[in-house]
C-alpha positions, 0 to 999 in steps of 0.5 A: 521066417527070417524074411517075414521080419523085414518090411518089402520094399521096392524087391528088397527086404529091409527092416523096418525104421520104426522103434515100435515093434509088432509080436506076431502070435498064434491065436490058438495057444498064444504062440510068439511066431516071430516079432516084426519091427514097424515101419515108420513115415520114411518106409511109408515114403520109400514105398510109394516112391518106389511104386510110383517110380516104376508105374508107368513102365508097368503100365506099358509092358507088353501084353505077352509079358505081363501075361506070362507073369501072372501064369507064374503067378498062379503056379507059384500060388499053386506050388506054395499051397501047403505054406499059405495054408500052413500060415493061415492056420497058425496065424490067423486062426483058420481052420483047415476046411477055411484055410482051404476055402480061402485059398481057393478063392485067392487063386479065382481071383487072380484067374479072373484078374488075369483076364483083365490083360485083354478086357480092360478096353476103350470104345469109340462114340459118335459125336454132334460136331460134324467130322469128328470122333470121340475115343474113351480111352481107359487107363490105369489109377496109378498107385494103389494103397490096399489096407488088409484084414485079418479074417480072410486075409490072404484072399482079401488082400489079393482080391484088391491087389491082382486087378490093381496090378492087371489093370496097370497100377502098382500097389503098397500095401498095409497088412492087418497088424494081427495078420501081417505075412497071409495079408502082406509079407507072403503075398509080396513073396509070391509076387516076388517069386513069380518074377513081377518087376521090383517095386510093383509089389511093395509091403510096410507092416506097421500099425494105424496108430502109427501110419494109419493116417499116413498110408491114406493121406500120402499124396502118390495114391490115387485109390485107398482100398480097405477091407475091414471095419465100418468104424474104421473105413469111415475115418479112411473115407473121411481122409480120402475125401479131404484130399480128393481120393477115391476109396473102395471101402468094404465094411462091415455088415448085420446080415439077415437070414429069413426063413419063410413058414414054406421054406425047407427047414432042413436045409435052411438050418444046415445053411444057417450054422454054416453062414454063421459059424465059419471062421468062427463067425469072422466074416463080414458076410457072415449070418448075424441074425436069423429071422423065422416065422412064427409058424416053423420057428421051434422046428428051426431052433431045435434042427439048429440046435442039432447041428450046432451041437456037433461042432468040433471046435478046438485046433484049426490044424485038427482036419475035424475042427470047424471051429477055431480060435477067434483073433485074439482073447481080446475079441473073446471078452467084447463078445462075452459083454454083449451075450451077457447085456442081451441075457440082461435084456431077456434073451434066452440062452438055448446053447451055452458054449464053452469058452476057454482062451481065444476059443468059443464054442458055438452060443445059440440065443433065443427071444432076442428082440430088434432093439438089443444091442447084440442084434444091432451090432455086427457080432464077429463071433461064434454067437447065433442069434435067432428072431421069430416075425409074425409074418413076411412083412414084419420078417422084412422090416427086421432086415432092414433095421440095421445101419448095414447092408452087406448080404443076406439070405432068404428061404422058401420053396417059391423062388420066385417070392424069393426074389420079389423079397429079395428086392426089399431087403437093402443090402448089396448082396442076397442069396434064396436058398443059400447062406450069406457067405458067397464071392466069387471072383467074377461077380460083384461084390460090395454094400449098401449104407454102412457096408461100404462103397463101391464094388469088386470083383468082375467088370466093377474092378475093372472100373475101380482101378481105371479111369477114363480119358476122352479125347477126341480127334476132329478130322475135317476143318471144323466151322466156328461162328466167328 
């Protein structure tokens, strides 16, 4: 715990400079876990002096070397399993069924990360000019600045983190506030455990207000990578660009399901309270609206409705609990406004949760209509909302009505329909038969409009956290018109 007060710093644990502080509670009972002092401007500094210093040794260790670093690493991601669970609970809230989703996510990602070693390779191409040949060399960014969140915070963190470093870039990174050891310090700890060189890994905890700017517009990070909030990754996009960096930006997201009048209600509503109510609804993926034909719509609602009742919500430590605290008891009254407006508006409340504390039981809003604001925004909480369309096309046009476009999901037992719908709807990600929830660690992740930039995961991380070189290689005397 002592260790987790302190920023890390080129492999050294320090605190940190600022004069603000940070509190680091529990959600669940407001439990003070330990109080953090910032890092300021100079920690910032030291810590991309620090990476950078070391980045191009990095770059240049051997294959074997770096190999057997990450196979320590997943072991001793492994071997910490029962404390980043431990901390992902009492941190940030997550019930132990998400606690267990997340970490396992994590561990995929590095596997798949780690694979990187010996795929992130260079081609040669042909050339016009008679007797010479073009060789595209790829190479690491360099420094890499990674800003990250607070709902899944251990496996975001990590998914822009392991390919940065498995492609040859070091990294600083800049945990959620409300987050700072499952999305900062504890990950540094691991690394640290693991062997990795000083300075590769380094963590500064302090809040954007502070070095939010900062973090972004230092001139040693080649790439910003932000998980989080589309408000706030447009102020990081707008700083990049006016210094010419570049950004992976995943946002957020007002994710649809349609359910068609020939889907299988059944497991349409099983798979909506579960995109929808995972985490409490804190995910950018999550189900934000859940759009039904007319024709099965009151099926949908009261098999829904069945489903959502049951839900156990209190103690994320409790096995059975499926719901747990939001962040804070500040997102708990932005939430309680916008049911309130929408009810205003003509929404009909068909389960009124409980609310107590940071805890919300599962709300279940009916008659909701496109033009309210509750199903313009991005929820990020326990509250489903439920739209009737005339008909697939209307269904499709309500999809699309949103400045998002994240992921999704489409129900019906013609998959082929699926996918031709699918193709209409704008977003970077849709599933048929399946809930909106879905990453997996070798396939591409990311948004269209306001959901981000960029994609990551797979092949795509390989092309984010490289960059290209051409250089050719003329082997005979070439002829100029001289």
């Amino acid at each position: 715990m002592t260790q987790f007060t302190n920023q890390f710093i080129n492999g050294r644990w320090e605190k940190g400079s600022s004069e603000k502080a940070i509190d680091n509670k529990n959600p669940y009972n407001d439990e003070l876990l330990f109080t953090i002092q910032s890092a300021n401007a100079d920690d910032l500094n030291k810590a991309y002096q620090a990476a950078k210093q070391v980045q191009k040794n990095w770059e240049e260790t051997d294959l074997i070397t770096k190999q057997e670093l990450f196979e320590k690493l997943i072991a001793k991601m492994e071997e910490e399993k029962e404390i980043v669970i431990d901390w992902l609970v009492k941190e940030a809230g997550s019930t132990l069924i998400k606690a267990n989703v997340e970490f396992a996510a994590a561990v995929a990602v590095v596997k798949e990360s780690a694979s990187f070693l010996t795929r992130t390779a260079g081609i040669i191409l042909p050339s016009r000019t008679p007797g010479k040949e073009n060789r595209i060399y790829r190479t690491a960014k360099g420094v890499v600045g990674i800003i990250g969140p607070w709902n899944f915070p251990f496996h975001l963190t990590m998914r822009s983190l392991a390919p940065a470093l498995a492609t040859g870039n070091t990294a600083v990174v800049k945990p959620a506030s409300d987050t700072p050891v499952t999305s900062g310090l504890l990950i540094g700890k691991i690394f640290q455990d693991a062997g990795f060189p000083d300075g590769v890994v380094n963590i500064v905890v302090g809040r954007g207000s502070e070095i939010g700017d900062q973090f972004v517009e230092h001139p040693i990070p080649k790439l910003i990578s932000f998980t989080g909030s589309t408000e706030v990754g447009r102020r990081i996009g707008e700083l990049a660009g006016k210094h010419l960096k570049e950004v992976a930006l995943e946002l957020g997201g007002n994710n649809a399901m349609l359910v068609l009048k020939d889907a299988n209600i059944e497991q349409a509503a099983k798979a909506a309270v579960m995109g929808k109510f995972m985490h409490q609804g804190q995910i950018c993926m999550a189900l934000n609206r859940i759009i039904v034909d007319e024709e099965v719509h009151d099926n949908f609602v009261d098999q829904f409705l069945s489903i959502a009742k049951k839900l156990k919500t209190g103690d994320p430590a409790d096995p059975k609990t499926f719901i747990g605290p939001l962040i804070s008891k500040e997102q708990v009254e932005r939430i309680q406004k916008e049911v309130q407006e929408s009810v205003a508006q003509g929404a009909y409340v068909a389960l009124e949760g409980k609310i107590k504390g940071a805890l919300m039981h599962p709300i279940v809003l009916t008659n909701i209509t496109p033009d309210m604001a509750i199903a313009k925004n991005e929820i990020f909480g326990p509250v489903a909302l439920i739209l009737k369309a005339k008909n697939e096309e209307e269904a499709i046009k309500m999809a699309n009505a949103t400045i998002y476009g994240l992921s999704g999901s489409i129900f019906t037992e013609d998959r082929h329909r699926g996918v031709q719908i699918a193709k209409k709807i704008e977003t970077g990600m849709i599933h048929i038969n399946d809930q909106s929830v879905n990453d997996e660690a070798h396939v591409p992740f990311g948004g269209e409009k306001a959901s981000g930039l960029g994609r990551f995961n797979g092949e795509a991380a390989i092309d984010k956290f490289t960059t290209v070189k051409w250089i050719s290689v003329q082997e005979e005397h070439r002829k100029y018109p001289l």
